[in-house]
C-alpha positions in Angstrom: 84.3 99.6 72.9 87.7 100.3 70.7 87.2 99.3 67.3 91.6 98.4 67.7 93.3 95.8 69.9 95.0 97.9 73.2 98.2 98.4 72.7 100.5 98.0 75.6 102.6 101.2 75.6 106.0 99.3 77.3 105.6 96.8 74.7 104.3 98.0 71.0 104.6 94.2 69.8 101.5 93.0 71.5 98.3 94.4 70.7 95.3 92.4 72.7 91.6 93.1 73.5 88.7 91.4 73.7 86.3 92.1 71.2 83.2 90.4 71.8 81.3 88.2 74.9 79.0 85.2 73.8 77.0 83.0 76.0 74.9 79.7 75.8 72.9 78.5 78.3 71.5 79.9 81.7 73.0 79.7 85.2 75.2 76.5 86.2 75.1 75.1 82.7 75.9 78.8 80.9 79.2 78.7 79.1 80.7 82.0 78.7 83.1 82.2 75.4 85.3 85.5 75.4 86.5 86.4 71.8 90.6 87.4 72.2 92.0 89.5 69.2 95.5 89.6 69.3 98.4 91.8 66.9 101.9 90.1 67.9 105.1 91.5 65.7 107.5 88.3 64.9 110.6 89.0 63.0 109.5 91.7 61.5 106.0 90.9 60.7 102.9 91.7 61.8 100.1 87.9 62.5 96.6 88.9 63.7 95.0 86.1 65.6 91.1 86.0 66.5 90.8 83.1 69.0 87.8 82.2 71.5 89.3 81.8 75.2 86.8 80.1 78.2 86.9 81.9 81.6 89.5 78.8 82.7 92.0 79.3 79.8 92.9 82.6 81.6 92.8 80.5 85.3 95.5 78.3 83.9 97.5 81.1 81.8 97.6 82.5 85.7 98.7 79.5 86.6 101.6 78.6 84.6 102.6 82.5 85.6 102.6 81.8 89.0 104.4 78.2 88.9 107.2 80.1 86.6 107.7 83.4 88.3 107.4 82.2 92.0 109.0 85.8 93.1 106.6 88.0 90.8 103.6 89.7 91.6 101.3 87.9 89.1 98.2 90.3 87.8 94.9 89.0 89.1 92.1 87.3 88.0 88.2 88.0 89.3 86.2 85.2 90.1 83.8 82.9 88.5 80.5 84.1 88.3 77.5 82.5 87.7 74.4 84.6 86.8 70.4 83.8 86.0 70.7 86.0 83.4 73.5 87.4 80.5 73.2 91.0 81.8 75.2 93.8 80.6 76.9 95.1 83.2 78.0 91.9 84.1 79.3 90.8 80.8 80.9 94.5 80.5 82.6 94.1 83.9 84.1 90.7 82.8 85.6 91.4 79.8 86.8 94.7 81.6 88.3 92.5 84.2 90.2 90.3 81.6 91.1 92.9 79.4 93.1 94.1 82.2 95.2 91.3 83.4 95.6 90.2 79.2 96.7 94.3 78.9 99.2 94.0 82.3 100.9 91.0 81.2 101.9 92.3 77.4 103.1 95.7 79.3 105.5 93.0 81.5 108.7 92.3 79.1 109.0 88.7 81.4 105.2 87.6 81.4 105.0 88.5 77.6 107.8 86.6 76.7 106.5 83.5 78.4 106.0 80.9 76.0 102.5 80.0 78.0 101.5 83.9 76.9 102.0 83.8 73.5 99.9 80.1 73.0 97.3 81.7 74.3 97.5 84.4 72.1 97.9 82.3 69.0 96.9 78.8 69.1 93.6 77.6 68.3 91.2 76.4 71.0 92.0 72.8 69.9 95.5 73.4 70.0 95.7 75.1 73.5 94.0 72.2 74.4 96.8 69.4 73.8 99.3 72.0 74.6 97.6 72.6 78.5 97.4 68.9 79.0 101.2 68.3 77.6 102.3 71.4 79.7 100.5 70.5 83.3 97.9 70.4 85.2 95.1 73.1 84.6 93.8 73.4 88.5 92.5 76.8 88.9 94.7 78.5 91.6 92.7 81.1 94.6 91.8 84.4 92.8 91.1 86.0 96.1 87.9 87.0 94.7 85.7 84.6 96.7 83.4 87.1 97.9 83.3 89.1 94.1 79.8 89.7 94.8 80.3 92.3 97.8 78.8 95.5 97.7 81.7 97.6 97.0 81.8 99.3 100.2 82.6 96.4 101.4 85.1 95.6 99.0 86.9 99.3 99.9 87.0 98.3 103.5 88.4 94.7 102.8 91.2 96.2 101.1 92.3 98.7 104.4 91.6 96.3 106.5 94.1 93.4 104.6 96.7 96.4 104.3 97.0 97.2 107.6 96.6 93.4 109.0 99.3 92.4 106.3 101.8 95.5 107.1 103.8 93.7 110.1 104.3 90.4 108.1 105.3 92.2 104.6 107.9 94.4 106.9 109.3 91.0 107.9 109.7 89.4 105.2 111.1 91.7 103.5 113.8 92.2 105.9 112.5 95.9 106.8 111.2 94.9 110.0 113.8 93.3 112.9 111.5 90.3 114.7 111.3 90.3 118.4 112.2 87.0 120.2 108.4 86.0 120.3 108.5 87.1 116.3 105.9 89.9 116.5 108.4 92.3 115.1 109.3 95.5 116.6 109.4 98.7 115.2 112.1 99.7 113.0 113.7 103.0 111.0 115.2 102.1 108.0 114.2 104.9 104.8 112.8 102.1 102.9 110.3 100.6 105.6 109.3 104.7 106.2 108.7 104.9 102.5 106.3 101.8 101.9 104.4 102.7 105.4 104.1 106.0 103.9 102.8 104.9 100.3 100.4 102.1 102.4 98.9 104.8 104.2 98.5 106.8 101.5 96.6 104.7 99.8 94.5 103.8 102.8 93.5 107.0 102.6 92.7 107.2 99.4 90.7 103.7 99.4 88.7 105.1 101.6 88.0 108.4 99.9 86.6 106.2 97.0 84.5 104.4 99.8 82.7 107.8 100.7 82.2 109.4 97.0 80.5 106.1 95.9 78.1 106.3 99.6 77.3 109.5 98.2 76.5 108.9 94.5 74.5 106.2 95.1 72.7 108.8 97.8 72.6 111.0 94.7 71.3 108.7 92.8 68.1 107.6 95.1 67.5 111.4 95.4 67.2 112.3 92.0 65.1 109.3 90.7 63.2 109.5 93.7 62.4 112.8 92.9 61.4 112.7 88.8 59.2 109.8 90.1 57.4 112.5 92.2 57.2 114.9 89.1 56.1 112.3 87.0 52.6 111.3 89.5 52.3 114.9 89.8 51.8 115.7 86.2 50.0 113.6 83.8 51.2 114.9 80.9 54.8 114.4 81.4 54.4 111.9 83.2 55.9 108.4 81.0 58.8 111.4 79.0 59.7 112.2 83.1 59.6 108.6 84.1 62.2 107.5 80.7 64.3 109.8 81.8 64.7 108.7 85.5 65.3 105.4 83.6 68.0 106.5 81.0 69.4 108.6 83.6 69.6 105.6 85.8 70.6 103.0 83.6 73.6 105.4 82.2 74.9 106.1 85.7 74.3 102.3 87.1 76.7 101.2 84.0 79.3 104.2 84.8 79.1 102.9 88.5 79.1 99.5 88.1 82.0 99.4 85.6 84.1 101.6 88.2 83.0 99.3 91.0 84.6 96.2 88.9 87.5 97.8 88.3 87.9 98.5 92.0 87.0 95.2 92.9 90.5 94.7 90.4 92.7 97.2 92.2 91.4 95.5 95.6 92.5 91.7 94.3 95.6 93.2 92.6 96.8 94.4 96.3 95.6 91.0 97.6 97.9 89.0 95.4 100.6 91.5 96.5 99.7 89.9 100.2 99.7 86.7 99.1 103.0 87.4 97.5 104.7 88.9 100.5 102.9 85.6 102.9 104.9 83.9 100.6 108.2 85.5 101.0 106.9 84.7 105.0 106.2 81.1 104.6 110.2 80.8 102.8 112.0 82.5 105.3 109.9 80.1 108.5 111.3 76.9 106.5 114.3 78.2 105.8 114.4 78.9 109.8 113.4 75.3 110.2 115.7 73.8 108.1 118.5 75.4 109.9 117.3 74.3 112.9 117.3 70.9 112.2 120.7 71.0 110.6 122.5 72.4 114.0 120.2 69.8 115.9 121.8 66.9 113.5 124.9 68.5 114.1 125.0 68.4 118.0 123.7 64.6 117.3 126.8 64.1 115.4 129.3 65.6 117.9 127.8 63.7 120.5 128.5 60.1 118.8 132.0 61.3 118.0 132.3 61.9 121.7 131.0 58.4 122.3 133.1 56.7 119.9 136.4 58.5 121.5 135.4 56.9 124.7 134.1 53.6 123.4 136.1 50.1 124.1 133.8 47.5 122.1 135.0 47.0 118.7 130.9 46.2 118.2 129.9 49.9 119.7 132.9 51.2 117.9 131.8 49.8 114.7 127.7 50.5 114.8 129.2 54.3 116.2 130.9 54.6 112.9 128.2 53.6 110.8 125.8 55.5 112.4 128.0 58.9 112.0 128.5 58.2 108.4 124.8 57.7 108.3 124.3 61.8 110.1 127.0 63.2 107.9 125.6 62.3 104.5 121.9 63.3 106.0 123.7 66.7 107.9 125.4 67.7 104.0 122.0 66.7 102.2 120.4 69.0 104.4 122.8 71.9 104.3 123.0 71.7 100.6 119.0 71.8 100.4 119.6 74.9 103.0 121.7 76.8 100.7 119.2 76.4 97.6 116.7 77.5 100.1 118.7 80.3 101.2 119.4 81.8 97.5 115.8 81.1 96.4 114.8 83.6 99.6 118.0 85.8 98.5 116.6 86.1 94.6 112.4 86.6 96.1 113.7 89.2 98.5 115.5 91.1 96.2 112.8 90.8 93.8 109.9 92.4 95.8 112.1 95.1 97.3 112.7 96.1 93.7 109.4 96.1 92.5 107.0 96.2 95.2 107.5 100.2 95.5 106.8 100.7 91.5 103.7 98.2 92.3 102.5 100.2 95.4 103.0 104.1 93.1 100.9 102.5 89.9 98.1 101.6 92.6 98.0 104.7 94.2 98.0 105.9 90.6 95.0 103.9 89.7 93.5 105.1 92.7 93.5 109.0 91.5 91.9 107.9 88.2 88.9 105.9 89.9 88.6 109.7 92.0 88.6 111.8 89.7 86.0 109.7 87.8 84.0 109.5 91.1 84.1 113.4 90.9 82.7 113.4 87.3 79.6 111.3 88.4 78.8 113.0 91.4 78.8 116.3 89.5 76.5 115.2 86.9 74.1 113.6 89.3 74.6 117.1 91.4 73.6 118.7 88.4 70.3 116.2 87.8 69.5 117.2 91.6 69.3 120.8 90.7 66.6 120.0 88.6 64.1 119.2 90.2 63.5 122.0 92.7 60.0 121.0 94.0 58.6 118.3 95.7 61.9 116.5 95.9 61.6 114.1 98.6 64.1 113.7 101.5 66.7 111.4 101.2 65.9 108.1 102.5 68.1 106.5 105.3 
């Protein structure tokens, strides 16, 4: 662990890491504090802050980012978990986890100027307290980590399969797709729809890739401490130095792999908020379609009473016709002047994720190569292991 708070390098103001994990208690009742150490430049001068932060601070820091930058692709957070025990790897993989998002939101120039950011970064627990319940409510929002305890296989294929149920429906709402008449969308050719299929697939590829060099470590892995536990019944006399080494070996390669498999488990929840974005985008554009809709019906309603009140005789139908239309035209300008704030709201998201979603889609695929080429690392050193030992090295099991 860095002995310095990460720097962000789009943002040398903010310095933030988290420096230590405590915990009290077991299971349901264990409460998890996560020490934040934060270097924040104002005017010229340079404040250190060391602040303790519980696992729903950072749900409702997400929170307040989401309700204040409704067309931005908010970092994510993993879920809650509860274990029997304060093991390692899972504390590790937490604090990796919100390291991360604390790291992502001091490189964004908008999230890290958000007032919510910097009170978590500099107010005392009792003090983000009464500012949280002044500011709103503090409901955790869906992480889209409900199933964080997947093996990661699992996880891998999750995120292909989301991608590639999501395409259609981000192509839509984004305007790069043209919508049949039954809305199932049709094919289309514009450069920028060819260039996010193209990055999508890529990284389908490459997600899968990941999927198949961790089948194979972990295939490595059984070998090889299958294998020393062999040598170790074999010979007495190096028997317990054989069998702690199968066990550092082990224990140093589980903490590589389960480190990588949280950080995976990141990248795959990072690309499912980017799905939830782009449903979004989906769910404005349907009730924008719906407003409209019921803005030409109350129009037709209104032509049809002014025909009735040019044919009408009865000074009493006359008069209830003429209330009644003033009644539909306040309503029908009501409704199109909620249309047109509807209709730059989807103007302003649209443009928004067509001008980031790209960059978003090139830094995953980026992160992506980095989890590889660690993958690479650990299979050659467990390759290496398996070279060892040479005889009586048992078959791997299936």
């Amino acid at each position: 662990m860095s002995n310095a708070p990460s720097q962000s390098p789009s943002n040398p103001t903010i310095k933030v890491r988290i420096s230590d994990v405590t915990a009290a208690g077991e299971g349901l009742a264990q409460v998890v504090i996560y020490h934040v150490d934060s270097t924040v430049l104002r005017d010229g001068e340079v404040q250190d802050f060391h602040l303790m932060r519980k696992f729903p601070d950072f749900l409702w820091l997400r929170e307040t980012l989401v309700r204040g930058f409704a067309d931005r692709i908010v970092p994510p957070l993993p879920g809650r978990r509860v274990v029997s025990s304060f093991a390692a790897s899972e504390v590790e993989g937490m604090r990796l986890l919100l390291e991360i998002f604390l790291l992502r939101l001091a490189a964004d120039e908008g999230f890290s100027a958000y007032l919510p950011f910097s009170i978590f970064l500099t107010y005392s627990w009792e003090n983000l307290c009464e500012f949280k319940a002044a500011y709103g409510s503090t409901t955790p929002i869906t992480t889209y980590a409900e199933d964080a305890d997947t093996p990661l296989r699992g996880l891998l294929e999750s995120v292909v399969g989301s991608f590639r149920r999501g395409a259609n429906r981000a192509w839509l709402s984004l305007g790069l797709r043209a919508a049949d008449e039954d809305g199932t969308g049709e094919e289309g050719t514009s450069f920028a729809e060819v260039d996010l299929a193209g990055e999508v697939t890529d990284l389908e590829g490459r997600v899968a890739g990941l999927a198949s060099s961790w089948r194979s470590i972990r295939a490595c892995l059984r070998r090889y401490g299958d294998a020393l536990d062999e040598l170790g019944r074999q010979s007495e006399v190096h028997s317990e130095g054989l069998k702690a080494a199968s066990r550092r070996i082990r224990m140093a390669d589980a903490a590589d792999a389960n480190l990588l498999e949280y950080r995976v488990n990141d990248l795959r929840m990072y690309l499912q908020v980017c799905l939830a974005t782009l449903s979004r985008q989906a769910c404005m554009a349907s009730d924008l379609r719906l407003a409209e809709a019921a803005s030409r019906e109350q129009t037709r309603e209104l032509t049809r009473m002014v025909d009735r009140l040019n044919e009408a005789e009865d000074e009493g139908e006359v008069s209830e016709l003429i209330e009644g239309i003033r009644k539909v035209d306040r309503s029908l300008r009501d409704a199109q002047s909620r249309i047109q704030d509807k209709r730059e709201a989807m103007e302003r998201a649209t443009q928004s994720l067509r001008d980031e979603l790209p960059g978003f889609l090139q830094e995953r695929l980026d992160e992506c190569r980095r989890f590889e080429e660690e993958m690479v690392d650990i299979q050659r050193r467990v390759g290496g292991f398996l070279a060892f030992p040479s005889e009586g090295c048992p078959d791997e099991a299936t």
